[in-house]
N, CA, C and O atoms as CSV, one atom per row, in Angstrom:
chain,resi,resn,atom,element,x,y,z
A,1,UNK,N,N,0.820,-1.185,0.000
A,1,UNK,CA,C,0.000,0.000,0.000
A,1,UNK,C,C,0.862,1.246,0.000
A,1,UNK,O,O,0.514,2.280,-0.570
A,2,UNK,N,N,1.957,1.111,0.638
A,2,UNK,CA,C,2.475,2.425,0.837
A,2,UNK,C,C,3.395,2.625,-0.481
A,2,UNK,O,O,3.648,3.800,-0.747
A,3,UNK,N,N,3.942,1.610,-1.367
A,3,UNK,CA,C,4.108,1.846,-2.566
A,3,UNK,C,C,3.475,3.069,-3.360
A,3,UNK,O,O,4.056,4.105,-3.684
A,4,UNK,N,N,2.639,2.846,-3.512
A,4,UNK,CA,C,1.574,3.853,-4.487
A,4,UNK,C,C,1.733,5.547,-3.724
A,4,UNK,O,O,1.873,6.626,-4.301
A,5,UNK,N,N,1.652,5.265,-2.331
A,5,UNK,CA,C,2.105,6.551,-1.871
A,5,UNK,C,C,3.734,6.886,-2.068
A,5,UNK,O,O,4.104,7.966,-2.529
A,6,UNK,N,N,4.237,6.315,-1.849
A,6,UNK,CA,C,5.976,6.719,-2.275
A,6,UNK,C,C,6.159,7.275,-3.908
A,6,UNK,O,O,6.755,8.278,-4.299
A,7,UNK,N,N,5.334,6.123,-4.785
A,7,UNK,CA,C,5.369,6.702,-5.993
A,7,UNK,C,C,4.677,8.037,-6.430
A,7,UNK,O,O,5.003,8.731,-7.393
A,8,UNK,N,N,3.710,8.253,-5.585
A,8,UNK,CA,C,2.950,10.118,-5.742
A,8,UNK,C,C,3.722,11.000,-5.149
A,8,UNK,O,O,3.666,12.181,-5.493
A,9,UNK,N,N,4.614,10.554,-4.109
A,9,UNK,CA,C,5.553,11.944,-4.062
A,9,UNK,C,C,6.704,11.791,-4.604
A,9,UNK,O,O,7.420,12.787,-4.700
A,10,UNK,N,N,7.096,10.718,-5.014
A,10,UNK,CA,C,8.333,11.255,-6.325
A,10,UNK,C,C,7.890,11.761,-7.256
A,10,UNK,O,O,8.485,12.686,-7.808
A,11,UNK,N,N,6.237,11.102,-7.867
A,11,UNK,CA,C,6.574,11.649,-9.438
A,11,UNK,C,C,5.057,12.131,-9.715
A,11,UNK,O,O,4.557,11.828,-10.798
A,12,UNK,N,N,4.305,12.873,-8.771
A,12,UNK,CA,C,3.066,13.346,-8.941
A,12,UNK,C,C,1.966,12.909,-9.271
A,12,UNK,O,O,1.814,11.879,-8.613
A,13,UNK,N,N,0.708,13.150,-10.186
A,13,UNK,CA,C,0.162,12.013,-10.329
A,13,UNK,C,C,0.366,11.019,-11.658
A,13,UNK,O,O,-0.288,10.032,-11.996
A,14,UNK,N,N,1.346,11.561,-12.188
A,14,UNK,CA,C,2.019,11.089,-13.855
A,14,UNK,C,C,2.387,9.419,-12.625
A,14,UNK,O,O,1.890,8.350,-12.982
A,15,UNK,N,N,2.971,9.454,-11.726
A,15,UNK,CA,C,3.634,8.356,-11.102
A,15,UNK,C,C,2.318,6.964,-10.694
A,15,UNK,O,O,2.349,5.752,-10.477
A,16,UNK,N,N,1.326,7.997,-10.765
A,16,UNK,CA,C,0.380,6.691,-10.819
A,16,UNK,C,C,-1.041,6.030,-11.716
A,16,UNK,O,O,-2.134,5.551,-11.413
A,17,UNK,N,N,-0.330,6.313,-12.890
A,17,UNK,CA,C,-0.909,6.213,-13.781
A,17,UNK,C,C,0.000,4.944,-14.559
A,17,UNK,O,O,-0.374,4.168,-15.438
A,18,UNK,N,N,1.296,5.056,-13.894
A,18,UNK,CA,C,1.736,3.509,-14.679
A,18,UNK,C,C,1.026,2.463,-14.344
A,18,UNK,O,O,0.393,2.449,-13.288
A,19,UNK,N,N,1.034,1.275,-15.334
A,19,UNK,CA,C,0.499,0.024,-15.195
A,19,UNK,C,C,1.307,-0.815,-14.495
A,19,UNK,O,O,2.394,-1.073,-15.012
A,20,UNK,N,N,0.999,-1.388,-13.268
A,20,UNK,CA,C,2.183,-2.303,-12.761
A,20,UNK,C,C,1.159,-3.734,-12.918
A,20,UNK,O,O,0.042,-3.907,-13.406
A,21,UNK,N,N,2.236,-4.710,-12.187
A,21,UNK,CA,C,1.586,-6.425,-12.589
A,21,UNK,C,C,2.491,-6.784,-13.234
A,21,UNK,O,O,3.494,-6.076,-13.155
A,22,UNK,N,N,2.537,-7.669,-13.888
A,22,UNK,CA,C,2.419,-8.902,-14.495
A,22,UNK,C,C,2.496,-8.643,-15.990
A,22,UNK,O,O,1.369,-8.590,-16.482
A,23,UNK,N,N,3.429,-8.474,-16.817
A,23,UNK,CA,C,3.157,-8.308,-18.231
A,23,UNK,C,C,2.408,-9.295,-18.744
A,23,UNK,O,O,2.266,-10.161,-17.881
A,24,UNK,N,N,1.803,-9.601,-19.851
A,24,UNK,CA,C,0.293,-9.949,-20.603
A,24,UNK,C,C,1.370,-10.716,-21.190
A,24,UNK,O,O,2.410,-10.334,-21.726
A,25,UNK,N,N,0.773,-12.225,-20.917
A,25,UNK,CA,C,1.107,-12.922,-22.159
A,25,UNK,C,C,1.009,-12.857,-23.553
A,25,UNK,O,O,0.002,-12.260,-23.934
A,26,UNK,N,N,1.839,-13.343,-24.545
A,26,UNK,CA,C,1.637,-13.176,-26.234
A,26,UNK,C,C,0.492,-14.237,-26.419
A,26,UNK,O,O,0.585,-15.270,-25.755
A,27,UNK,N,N,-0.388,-14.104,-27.111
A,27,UNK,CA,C,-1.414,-15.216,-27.577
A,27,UNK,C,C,-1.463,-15.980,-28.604
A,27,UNK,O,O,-2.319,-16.722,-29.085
A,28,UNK,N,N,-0.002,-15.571,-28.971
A,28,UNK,CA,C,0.719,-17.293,-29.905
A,28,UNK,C,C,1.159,-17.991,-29.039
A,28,UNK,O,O,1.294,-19.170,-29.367
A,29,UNK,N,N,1.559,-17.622,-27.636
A,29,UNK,CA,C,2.104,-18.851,-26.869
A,29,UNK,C,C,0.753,-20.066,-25.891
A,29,UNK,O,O,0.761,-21.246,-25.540
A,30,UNK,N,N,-0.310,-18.821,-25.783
A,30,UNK,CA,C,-1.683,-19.687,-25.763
A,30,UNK,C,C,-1.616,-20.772,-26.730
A,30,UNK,O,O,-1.421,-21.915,-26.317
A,31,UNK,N,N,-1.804,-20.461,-28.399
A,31,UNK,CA,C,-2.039,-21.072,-29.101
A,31,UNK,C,C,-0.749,-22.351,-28.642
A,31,UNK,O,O,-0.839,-23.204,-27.759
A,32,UNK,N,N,-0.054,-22.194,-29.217
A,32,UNK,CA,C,1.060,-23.426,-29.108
A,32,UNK,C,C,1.086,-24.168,-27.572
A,32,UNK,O,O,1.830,-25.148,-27.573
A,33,UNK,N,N,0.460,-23.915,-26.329
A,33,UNK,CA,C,-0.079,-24.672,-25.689
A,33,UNK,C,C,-0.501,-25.409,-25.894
A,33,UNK,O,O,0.059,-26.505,-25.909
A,34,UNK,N,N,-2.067,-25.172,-26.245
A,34,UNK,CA,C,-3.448,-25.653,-26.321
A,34,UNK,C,C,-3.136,-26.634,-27.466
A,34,UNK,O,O,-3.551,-27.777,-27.273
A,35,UNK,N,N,-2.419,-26.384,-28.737
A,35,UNK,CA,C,-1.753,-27.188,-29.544
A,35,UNK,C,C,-0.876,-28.567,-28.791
A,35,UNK,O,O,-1.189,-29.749,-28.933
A,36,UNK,N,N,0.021,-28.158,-28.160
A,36,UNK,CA,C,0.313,-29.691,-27.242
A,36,UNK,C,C,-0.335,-30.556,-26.627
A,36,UNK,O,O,-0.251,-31.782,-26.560
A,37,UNK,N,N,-1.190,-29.584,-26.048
A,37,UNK,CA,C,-2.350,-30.037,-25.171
A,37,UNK,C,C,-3.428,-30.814,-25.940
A,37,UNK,O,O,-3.671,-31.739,-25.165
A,38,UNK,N,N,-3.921,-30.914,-26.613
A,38,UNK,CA,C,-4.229,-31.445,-27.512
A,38,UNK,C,C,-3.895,-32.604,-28.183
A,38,UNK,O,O,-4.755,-33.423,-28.506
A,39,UNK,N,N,-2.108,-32.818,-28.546
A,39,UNK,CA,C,-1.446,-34.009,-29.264
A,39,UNK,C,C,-1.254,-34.910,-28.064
A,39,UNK,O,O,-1.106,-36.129,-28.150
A,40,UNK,N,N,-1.268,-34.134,-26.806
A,40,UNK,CA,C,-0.951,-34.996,-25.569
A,40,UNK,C,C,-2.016,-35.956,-25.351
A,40,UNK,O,O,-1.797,-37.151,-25.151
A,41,UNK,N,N,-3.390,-35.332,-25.398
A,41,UNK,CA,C,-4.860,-35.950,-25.562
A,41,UNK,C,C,-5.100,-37.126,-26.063
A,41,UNK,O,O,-5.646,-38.125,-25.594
A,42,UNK,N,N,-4.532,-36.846,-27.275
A,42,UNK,CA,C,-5.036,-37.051,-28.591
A,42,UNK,C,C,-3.804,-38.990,-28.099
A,42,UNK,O,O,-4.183,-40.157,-27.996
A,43,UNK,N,N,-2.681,-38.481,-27.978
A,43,UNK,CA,C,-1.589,-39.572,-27.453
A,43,UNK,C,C,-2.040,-40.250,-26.378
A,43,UNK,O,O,-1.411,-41.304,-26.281
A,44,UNK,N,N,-2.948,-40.105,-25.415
A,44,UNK,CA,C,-3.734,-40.275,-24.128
A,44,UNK,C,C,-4.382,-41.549,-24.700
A,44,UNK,O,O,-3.989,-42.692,-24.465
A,45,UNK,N,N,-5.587,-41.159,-25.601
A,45,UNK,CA,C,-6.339,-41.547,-25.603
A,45,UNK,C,C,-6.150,-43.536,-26.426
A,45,UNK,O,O,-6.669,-44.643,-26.279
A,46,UNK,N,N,-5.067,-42.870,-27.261
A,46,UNK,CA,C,-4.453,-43.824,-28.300
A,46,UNK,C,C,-3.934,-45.104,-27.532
A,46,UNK,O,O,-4.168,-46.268,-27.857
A,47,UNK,N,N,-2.931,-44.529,-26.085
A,47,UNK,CA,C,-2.603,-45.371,-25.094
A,47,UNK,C,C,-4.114,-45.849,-23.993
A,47,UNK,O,O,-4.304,-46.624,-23.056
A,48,UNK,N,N,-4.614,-45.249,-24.476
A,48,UNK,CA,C,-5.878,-46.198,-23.119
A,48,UNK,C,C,-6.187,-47.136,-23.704
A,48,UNK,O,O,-6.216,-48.258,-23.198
A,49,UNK,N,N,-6.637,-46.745,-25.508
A,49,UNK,CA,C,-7.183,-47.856,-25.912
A,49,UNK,C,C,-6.343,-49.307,-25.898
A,49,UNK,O,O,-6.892,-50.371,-25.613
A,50,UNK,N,N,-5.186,-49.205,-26.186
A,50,UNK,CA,C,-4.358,-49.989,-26.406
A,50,UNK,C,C,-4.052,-50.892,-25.292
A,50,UNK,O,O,-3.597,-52.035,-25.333
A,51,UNK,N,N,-4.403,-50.129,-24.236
A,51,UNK,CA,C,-4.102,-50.367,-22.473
A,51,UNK,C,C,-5.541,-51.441,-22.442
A,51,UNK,O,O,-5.708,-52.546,-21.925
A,52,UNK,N,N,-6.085,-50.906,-22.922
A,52,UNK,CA,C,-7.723,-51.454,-22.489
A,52,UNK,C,C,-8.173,-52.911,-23.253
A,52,UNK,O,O,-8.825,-53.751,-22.633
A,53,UNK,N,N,-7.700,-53.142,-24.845
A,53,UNK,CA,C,-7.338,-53.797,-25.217
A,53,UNK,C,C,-6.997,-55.030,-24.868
A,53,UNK,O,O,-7.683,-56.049,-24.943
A,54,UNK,N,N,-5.456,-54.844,-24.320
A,54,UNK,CA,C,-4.446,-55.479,-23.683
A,54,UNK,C,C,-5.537,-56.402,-22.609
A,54,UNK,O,O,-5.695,-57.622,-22.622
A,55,UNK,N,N,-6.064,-55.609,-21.898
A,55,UNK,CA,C,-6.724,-56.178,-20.604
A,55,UNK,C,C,-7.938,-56.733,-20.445
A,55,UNK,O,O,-8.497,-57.231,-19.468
A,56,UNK,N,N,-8.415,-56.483,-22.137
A,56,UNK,CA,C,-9.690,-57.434,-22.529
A,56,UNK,C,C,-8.893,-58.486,-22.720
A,56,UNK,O,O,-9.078,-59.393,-21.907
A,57,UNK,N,N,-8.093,-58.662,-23.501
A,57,UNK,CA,C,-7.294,-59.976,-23.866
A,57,UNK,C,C,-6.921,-61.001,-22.827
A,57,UNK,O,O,-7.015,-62.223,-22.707
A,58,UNK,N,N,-6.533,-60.151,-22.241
A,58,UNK,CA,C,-5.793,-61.168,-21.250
A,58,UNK,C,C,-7.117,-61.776,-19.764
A,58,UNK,O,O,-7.016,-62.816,-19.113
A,59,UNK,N,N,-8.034,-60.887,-19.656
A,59,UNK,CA,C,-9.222,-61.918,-19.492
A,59,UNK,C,C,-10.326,-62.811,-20.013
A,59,UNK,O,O,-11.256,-63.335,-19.400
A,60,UNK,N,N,-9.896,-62.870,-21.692
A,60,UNK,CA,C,-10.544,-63.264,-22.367
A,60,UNK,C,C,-12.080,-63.046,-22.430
A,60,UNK,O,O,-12.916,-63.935,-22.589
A,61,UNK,N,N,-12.345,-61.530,-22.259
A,61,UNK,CA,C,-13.424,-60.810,-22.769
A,61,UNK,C,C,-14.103,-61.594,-23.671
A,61,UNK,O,O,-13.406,-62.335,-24.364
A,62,UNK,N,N,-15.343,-61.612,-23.838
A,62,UNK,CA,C,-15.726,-62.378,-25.056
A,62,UNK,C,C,-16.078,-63.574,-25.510
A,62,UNK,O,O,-17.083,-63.985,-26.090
A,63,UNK,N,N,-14.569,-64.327,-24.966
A,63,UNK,CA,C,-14.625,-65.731,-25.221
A,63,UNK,C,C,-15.843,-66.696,-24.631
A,63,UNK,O,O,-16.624,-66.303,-23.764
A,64,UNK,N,N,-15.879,-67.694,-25.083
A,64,UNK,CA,C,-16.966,-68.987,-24.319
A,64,UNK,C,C,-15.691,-69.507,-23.608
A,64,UNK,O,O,-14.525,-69.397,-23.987
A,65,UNK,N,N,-16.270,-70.209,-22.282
A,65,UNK,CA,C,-15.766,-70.410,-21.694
A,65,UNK,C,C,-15.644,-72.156,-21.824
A,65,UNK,O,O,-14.777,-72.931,-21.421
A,66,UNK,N,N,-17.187,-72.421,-22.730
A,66,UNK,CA,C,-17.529,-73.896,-23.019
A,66,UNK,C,C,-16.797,-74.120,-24.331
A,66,UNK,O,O,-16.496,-73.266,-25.165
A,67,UNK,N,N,-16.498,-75.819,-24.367
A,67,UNK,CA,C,-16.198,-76.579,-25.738
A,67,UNK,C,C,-17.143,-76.934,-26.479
A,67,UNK,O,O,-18.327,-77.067,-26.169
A,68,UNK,N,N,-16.668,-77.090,-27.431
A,68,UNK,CA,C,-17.966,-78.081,-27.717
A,68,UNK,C,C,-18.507,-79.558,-27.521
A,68,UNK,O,O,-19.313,-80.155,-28.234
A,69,UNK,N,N,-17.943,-79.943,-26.517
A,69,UNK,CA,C,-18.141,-81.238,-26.321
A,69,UNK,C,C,-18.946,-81.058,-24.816
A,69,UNK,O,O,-19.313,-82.030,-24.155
A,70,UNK,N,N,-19.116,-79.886,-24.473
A,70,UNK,CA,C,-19.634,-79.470,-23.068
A,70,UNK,C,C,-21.622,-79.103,-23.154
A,70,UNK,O,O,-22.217,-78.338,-23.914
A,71,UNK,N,N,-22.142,-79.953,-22.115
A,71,UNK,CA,C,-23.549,-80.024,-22.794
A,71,UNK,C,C,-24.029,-79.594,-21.586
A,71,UNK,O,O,-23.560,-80.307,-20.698
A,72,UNK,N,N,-24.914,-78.559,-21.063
A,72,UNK,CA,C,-25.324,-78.138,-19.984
A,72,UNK,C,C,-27.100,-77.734,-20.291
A,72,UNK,O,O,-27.796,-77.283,-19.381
């Protein structure tokens, strides 16, 4: 708080009219985020299936469990 007052008596009210913060991101670097973010997804999703797959297989999802020589 007392910032803003230190800066009005050095430099009048020209001194508080600057913008302070945080400079503003560029919004090509948004873009090229959201772009990774995306292939990362996109790579996510490719590995679940493959994951998921895997783990139908190996409980034999699907299969009969009977032969055919099995009469119930």
């Amino acid at each position: 708080m007392n910032d803003w007052i230190h800066q009005y008596r050095k430099e009048g009210e020209a001194g508080l009219s600057k913008k302070g913060g945080r400079p503003k991101k560029d919004p090509e670097s948004y873009k090229v985020r959201i772009a990774q973010l995306e292939m990362e997804n996109e790579l996510l999703k490719k590995f679940h299936t493959e994951l998921r797959k895997d783990e139908l297989a190996r409980r034999n999802i699907g299969s009969s469990n009977h032969t055919e020589g099995d009469t119930q």
